[in-house]
C-alpha positions in Angstrom: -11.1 -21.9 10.8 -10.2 -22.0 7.1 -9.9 -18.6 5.0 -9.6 -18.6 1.6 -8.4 -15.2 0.1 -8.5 -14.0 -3.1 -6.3 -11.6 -5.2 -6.4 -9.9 -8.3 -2.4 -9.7 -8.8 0.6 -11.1 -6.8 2.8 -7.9 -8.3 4.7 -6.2 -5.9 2.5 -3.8 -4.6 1.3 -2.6 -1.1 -2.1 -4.7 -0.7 -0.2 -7.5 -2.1 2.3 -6.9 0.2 0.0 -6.5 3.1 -1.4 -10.2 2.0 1.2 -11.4 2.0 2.0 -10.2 5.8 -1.8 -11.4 6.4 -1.3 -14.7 5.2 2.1 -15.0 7.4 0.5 -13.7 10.7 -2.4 -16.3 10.7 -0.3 -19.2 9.7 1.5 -18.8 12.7 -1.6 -18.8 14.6 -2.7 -21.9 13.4 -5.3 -20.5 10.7 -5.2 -22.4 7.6 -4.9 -20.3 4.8 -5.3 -20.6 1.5 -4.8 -17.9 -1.9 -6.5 -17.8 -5.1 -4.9 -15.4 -7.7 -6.2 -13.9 -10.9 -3.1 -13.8 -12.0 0.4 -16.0 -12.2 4.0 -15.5 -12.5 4.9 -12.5 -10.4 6.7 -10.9 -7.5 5.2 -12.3 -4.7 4.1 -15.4 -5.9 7.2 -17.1 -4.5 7.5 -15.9 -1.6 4.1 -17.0 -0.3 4.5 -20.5 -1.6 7.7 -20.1 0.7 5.9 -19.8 3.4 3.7 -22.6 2.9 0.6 -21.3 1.3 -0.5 -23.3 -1.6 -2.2 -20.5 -4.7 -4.7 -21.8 -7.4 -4.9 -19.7 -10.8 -8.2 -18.9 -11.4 -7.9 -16.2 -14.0 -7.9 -18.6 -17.3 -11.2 -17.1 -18.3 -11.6 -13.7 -19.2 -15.5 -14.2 -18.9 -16.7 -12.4 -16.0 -19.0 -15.0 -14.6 -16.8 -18.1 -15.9 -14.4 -16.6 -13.2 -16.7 -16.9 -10.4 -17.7 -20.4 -11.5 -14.1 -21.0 -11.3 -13.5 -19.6 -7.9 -16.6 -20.9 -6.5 -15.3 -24.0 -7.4 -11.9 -23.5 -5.8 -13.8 -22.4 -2.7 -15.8 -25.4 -2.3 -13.1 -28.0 -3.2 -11.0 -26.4 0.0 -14.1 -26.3 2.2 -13.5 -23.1 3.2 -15.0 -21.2 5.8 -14.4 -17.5 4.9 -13.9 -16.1 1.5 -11.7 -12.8 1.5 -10.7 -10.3 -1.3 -7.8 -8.6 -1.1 -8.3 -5.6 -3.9 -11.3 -3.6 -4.0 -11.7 -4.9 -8.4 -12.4 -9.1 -6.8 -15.0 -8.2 -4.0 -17.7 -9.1 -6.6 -16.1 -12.1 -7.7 -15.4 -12.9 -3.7 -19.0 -12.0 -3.0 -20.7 -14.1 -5.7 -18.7 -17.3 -5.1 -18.9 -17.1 -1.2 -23.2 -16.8 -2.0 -22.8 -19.9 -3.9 -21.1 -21.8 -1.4 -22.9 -20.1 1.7 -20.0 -19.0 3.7 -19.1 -15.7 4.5 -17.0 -13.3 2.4 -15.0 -10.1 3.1 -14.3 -7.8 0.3 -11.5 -5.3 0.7 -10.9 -1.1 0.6 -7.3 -0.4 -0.2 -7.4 3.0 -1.3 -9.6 6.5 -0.8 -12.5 4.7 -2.2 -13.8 7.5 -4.1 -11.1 6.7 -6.8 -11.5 2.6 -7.0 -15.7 4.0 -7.3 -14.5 5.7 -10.4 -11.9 3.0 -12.1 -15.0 0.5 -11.5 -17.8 1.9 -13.1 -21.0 0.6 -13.7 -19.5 -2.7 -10.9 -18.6 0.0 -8.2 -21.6 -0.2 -6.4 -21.4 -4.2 -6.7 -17.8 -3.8 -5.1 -19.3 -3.0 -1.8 -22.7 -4.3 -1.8 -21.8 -8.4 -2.7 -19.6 -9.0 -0.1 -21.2 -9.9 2.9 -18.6 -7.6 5.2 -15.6 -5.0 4.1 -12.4 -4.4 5.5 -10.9 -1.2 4.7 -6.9 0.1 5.5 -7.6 3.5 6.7 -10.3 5.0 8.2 -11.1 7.7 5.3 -12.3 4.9 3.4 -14.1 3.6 6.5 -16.1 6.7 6.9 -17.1 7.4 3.0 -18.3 4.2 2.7 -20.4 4.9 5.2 -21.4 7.7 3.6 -22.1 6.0 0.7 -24.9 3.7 2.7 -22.8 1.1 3.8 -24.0 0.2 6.9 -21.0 1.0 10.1 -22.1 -3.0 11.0 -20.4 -4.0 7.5 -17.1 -2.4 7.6 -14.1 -2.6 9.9 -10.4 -0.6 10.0 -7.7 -2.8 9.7 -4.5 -0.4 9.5 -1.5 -1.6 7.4 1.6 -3.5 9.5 5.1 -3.7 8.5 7.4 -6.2 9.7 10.6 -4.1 10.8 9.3 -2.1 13.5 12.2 -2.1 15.9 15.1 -0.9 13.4 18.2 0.3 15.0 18.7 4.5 14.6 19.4 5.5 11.0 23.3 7.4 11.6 22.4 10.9 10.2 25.3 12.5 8.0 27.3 15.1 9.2 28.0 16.8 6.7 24.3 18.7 6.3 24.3 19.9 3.0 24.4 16.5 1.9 20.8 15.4 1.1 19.5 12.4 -0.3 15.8 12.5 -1.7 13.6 9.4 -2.7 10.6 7.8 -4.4 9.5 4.5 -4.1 6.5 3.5 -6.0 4.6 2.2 -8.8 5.3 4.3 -11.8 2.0 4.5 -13.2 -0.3 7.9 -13.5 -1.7 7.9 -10.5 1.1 8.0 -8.2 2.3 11.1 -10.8 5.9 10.0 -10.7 6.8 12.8 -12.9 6.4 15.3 -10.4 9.6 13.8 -8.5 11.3 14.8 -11.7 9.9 17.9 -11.9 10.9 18.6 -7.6 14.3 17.5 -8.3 15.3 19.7 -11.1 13.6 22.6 -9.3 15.7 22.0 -5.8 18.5 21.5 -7.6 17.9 24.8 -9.2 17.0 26.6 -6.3 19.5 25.2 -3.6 23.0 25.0 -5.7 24.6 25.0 -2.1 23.2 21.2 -0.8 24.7 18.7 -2.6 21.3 17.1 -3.7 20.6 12.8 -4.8 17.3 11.3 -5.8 16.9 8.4 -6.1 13.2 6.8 -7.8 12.6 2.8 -7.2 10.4 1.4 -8.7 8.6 0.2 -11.9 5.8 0.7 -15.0 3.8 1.7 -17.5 5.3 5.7 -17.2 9.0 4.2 -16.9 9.6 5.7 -20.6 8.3 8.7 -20.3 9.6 9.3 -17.0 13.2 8.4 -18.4 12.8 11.2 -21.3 11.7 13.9 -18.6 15.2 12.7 -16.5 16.9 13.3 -19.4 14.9 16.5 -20.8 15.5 18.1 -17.4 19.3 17.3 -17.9 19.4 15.4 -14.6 20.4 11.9 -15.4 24.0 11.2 -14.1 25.2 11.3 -10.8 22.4 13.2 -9.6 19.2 11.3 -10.4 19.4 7.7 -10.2 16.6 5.0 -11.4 16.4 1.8 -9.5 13.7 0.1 -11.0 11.7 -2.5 -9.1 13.3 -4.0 -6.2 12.6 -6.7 -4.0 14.8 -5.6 -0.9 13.9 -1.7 -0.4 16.2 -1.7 2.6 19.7 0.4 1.1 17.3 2.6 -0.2 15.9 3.6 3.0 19.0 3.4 5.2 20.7 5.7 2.3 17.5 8.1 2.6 17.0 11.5 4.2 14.1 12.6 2.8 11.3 10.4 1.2 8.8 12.4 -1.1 5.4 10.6 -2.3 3.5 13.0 -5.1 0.4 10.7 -5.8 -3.0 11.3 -6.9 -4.7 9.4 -4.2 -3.9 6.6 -1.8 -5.0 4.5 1.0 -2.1 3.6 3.7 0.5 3.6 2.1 3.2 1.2 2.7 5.8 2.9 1.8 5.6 5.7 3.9 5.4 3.3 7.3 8.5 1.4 5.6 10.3 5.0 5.9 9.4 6.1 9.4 10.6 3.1 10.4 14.2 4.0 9.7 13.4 7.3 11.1 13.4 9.2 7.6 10.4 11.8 7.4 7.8 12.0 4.5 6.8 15.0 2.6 3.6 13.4 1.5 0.1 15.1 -0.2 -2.9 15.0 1.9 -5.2 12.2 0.6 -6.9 9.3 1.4 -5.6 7.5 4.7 -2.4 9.4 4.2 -2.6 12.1 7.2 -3.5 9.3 9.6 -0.3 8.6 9.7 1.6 11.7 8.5 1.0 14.0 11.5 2.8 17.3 11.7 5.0 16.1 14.2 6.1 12.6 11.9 6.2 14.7 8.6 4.4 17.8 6.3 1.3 17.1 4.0 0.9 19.2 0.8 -2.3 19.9 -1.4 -2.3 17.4 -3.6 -3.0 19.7 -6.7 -0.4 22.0 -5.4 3.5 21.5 -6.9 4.2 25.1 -4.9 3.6 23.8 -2.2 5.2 20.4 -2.6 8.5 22.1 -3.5 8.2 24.8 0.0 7.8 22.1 2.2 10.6 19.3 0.3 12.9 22.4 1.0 11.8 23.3 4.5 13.4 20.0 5.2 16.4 19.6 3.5 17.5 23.0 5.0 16.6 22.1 8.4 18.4 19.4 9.4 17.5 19.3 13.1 13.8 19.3 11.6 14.2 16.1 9.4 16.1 14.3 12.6 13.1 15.0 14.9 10.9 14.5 12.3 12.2 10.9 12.1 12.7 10.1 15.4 8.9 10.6 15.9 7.9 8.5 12.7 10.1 5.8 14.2 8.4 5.6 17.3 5.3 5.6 15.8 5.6 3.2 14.2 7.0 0.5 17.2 3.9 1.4 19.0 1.2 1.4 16.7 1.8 -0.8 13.1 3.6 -3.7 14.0 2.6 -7.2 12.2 2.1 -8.6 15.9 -1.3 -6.8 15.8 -3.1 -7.9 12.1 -3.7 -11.5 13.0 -5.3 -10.9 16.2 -7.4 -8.1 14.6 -8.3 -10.2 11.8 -9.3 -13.4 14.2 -11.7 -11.5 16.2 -13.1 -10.1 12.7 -13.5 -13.5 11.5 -15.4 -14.9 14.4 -17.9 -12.5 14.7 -18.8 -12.9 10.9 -18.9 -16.4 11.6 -20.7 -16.4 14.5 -23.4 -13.9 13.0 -23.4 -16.1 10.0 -24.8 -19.0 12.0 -26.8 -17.3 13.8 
């Protein structure tokens, strides 16, 4: 079996990071892989020729259909058997190219679907309909799809894994009124990093007797104007700190009480399972895949269009310290039974022979 996958960006995001755990788990069962990349020169683009994966740039055209010429090519050069997309924006280029060379192709859901609809436009409906099967990361997406007339044969759950599923117990200050707060994320618009700013200087306002830190990692295109709101909101110092982009999030999360996400919409996001691992619970809005995996017993949802009600339940937590530890404990234990990385590749192997098998059939 030979799969070919194909990505839009190698930056250092969560479906490039699931990739990259993709790629990893069917190399070591003997699955030749293969990745072809839009574009070159980024995070992960190392560390998956590190593991042994070879990646062809395919994005030197900014022609639409020079691109699938290109890929098709790629495609047939590897003799692959299975074409597969690994953002929603390359299922058409996936799609046509796998048509050309008559082998199968998978195109991918990685967030609510509704929004990567919208961001596509007139190609949206082309997203689903060219690839000859769809994977999806939470089961939201799985059921508007359907909704939307794919048919339930065409579409398959595959949850995110992590890797670190079996971390040791976080040690849990004992000094209580000590708090440490995070983001991590892409700071872009639709993950609304400027909310975090806004939390902070309203718990810091509102609870002068915790000794509050937050703590933002991450990068982009809102880092300026996120910097002037720190700043504006007179919290830059000791009590706000900006990370920027990093490659190990691990201090981060061992340093972390509390991990707040404020976006738009999502799919599964990485991020959160990367925190319950370490036992830190999630204040988290209710969107796309999200409450899958943020129960009441791991974690509290919010509205997403509600700040109120982001700011009740970030300070339900950090004043209930017995609350965040059992919190955690459950989001750790979650997460050892159900999203380990020993699961994708046989998920993904049984996916891949029934296509093949119908295919030939």
């Amino acid at each position: 079996m030979r799969v070919c996958f194909l990505a839009g960006t190698l930056g250092r995001g969560g479906a490039e990071r699931q990739l990259m755990f993709m790629l990893e788990s069917l190399l070591e069962r003997d699955v030749s892989v293969k990745l072809l990349c839009l574009t070159r020169g980024e995070a992960f683009e190392e560390e998956i020729r590190r593991i042994g994966v070879d990646i062809d740039w395919v994005g030197e055209h900014s022609n639409r259909l020079a691109r699938v010429v290109k890929v098709a090519r790629s495609v047939a050069s590897w003799s692959a058997d299975i074409l597969q997309s690994s953002h929603f924006y390359t299922n058409i280029y996936a799609g046509l190219a796998a048509r050309i060379n008559r082998i199968v192709s998978i195109g991918a859901i990685r967030n609510d679907l509704m929004s990567e609809l919208d961001r596509n436009g007139i190609y949206g409906k082309s997203q689903l309909s060219l690839p000859h099967h769809l994977i999806a990361n939470s089961q939201t997406a799985v059921d508007r799809a359907i909704r939307t007339g794919v048919r339930k044969s065409r579409i398959d759950f595959v949850p995110n894994a992590i890797k670190d599923t079996h971390l040791p117990a976080r040690p849990f200050s004992e000094d209580h009124r000590k708090v440490n707060i995070s983001f991590v994320g892409r700071l872009s618009r639709e993950k609304r990093p400027e909310l975090f700013v806004e939390l902070a200087s309203r718990l810091s306002f509102e609870l002068p007797a915790f000794d509050l830190k937050f703590r933002m990692a991450g990068d982009g295109p809102m880092r300026e104007s996120v910097q002037k709101l720190i700043v504006e909101k007179s919290l830059n110092g000791h009590r706000f700190s900006s990370m920027g982009e990093l490659s190990d999030l691990s201090d981060i999360y061992n340093e972390t009480d509390l991990l707040v996400l404020t976006s738009r919409y999502e799919g599964t996001p990485n991020v959160i399972l990367e925190a319950m691992a370490y036992g830190i619970p999630v204040v988290a809005p209710e969107v796309g895949g999200v409450p899958e995996i943020v129960s009441s017993d791991r974690g509290i949802l919010f509205p997403p269009s509600d700040f109120e009600a982001l700011v009740a339940a970030s300070k339900s937590l950090i004043t209930d310290a017995n609350m965040r530890q059992q919190l955690g404990a459950n989001a750790r234990a979650f997460t050892a039974e159900s999203r380990s990385i020993n699961g994708l590749a046989p998920q993904l192997i049984e996916i891949y022979g029934k296509l093949l098998h119908r295919h030939a059939s």
